[in-house]
C-alpha positions as CSV (number, residue, x, y, z in Angstrom):
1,X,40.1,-69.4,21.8
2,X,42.1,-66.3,22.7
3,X,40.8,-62.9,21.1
4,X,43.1,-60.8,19.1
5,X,42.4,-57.2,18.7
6,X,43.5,-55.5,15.8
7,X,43.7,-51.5,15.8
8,X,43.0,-50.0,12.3
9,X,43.5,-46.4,11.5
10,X,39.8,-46.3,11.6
11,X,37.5,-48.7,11.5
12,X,34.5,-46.9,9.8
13,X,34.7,-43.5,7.4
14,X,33.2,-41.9,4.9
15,X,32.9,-43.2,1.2
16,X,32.6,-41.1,-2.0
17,X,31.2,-43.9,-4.0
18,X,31.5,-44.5,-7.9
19,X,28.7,-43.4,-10.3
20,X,27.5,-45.5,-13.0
21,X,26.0,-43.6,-15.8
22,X,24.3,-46.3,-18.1
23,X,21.7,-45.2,-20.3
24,X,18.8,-47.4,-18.5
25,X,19.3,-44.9,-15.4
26,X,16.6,-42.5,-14.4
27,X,17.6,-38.8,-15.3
28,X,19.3,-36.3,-13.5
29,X,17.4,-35.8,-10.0
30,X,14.5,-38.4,-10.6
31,X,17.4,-40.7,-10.2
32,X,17.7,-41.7,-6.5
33,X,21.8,-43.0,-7.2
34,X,21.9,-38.7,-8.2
35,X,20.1,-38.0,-4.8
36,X,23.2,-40.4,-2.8
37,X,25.7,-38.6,-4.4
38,X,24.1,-35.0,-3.5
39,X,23.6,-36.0,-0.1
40,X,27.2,-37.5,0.6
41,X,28.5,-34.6,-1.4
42,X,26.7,-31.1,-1.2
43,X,28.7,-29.5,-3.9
44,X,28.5,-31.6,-6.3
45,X,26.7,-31.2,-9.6
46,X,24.3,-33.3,-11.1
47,X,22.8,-32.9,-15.2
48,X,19.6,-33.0,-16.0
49,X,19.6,-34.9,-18.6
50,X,22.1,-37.4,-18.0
51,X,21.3,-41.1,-16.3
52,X,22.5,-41.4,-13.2
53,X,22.1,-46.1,-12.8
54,X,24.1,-47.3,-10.5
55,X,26.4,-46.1,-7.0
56,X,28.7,-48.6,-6.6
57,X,30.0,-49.0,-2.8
58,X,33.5,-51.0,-3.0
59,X,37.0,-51.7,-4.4
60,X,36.0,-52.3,-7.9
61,X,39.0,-51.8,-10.1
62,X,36.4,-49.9,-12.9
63,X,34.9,-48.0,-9.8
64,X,36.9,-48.1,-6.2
65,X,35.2,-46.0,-3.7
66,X,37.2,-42.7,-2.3
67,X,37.8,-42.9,1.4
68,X,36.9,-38.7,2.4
69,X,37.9,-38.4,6.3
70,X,40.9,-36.3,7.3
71,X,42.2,-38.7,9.6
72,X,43.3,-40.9,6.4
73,X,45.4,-39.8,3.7
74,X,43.3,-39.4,0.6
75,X,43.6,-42.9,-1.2
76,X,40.8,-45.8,-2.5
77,X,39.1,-48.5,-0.6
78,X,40.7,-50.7,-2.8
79,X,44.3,-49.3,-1.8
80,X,43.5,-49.3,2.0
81,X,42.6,-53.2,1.7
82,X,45.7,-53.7,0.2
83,X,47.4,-51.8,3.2
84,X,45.6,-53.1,6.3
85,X,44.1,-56.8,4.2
86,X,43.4,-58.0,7.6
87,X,40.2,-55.6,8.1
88,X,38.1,-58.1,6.6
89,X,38.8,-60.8,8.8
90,X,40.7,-63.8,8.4
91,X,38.6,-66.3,6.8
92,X,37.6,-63.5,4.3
93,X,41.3,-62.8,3.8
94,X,42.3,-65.5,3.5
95,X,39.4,-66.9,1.1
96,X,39.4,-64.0,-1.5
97,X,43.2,-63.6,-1.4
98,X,42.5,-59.8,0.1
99,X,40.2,-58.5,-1.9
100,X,36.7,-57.3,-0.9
101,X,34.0,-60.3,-1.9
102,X,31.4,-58.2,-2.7
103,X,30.2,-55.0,-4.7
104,X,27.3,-53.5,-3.2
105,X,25.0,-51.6,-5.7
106,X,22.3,-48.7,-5.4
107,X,20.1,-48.9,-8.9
108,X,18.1,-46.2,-10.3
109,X,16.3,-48.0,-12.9
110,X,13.9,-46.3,-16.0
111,X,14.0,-49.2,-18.0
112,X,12.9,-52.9,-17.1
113,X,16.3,-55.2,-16.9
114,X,17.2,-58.2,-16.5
115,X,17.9,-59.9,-13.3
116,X,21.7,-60.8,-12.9
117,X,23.8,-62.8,-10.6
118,X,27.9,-63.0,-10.8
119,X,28.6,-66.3,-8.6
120,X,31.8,-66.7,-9.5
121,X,33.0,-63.5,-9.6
């Protein structure tokens, strides 16, 4: 089987990932999603009192990652699937019509939850 390689713009870069801020999240810096976003951003601010839940690392159309690397022009994980699809591989193209197959979560729980699972989605 011959081996095609593909060149992207960049193959791996920088993410400023989505905060979820339900009320069930552990506060302000005994949060370790508040901790994430502090180390991948030094000047951001976190609140005290505010939850800080979930980090969500993907193209989620309620929470798309920002890609931060000056070799790329400023724009979403979402958006830079859509423009180079073929960076998750064919099958996985081809299967999920282009879109990313997963949504990877960091939780920061103070509250017991339920466990959940989204199969179909």
């Amino acid at each position: 089987i011959p081996t095609i390689n593909v060149v992207f713009p960049s193959p791996v870069f920088p993410l400023t990932c989505a905060v979820q801020n339900y009320a069930w999240g552990k506060l302000g810096l005994d949060s370790e999603v508040a901790k994430l976003v502090l180390g991948g951003d030094p000047v951001a601010v976190v609140e005290e009192g505010k939850p800080y839940a979930e980090l969500w690392m993907g193209a989620h159309p309620k929470g798309d990652a920002q890609i931060k690397d000056n070799r790329i022009a400023q724009t979403t994980l979402g958006e830079w699937i859509a423009h180079f699809p073929a960076c998750l591989g064919s099958k996985v193209k081809d299967t999920f019509q282009g879109q990313l197959p997963f949504l990877f979560k960091v939780l920061s729980v103070n509250t017991a939850l339920s466990i959940q699972a989204h199969p179909n989605r």
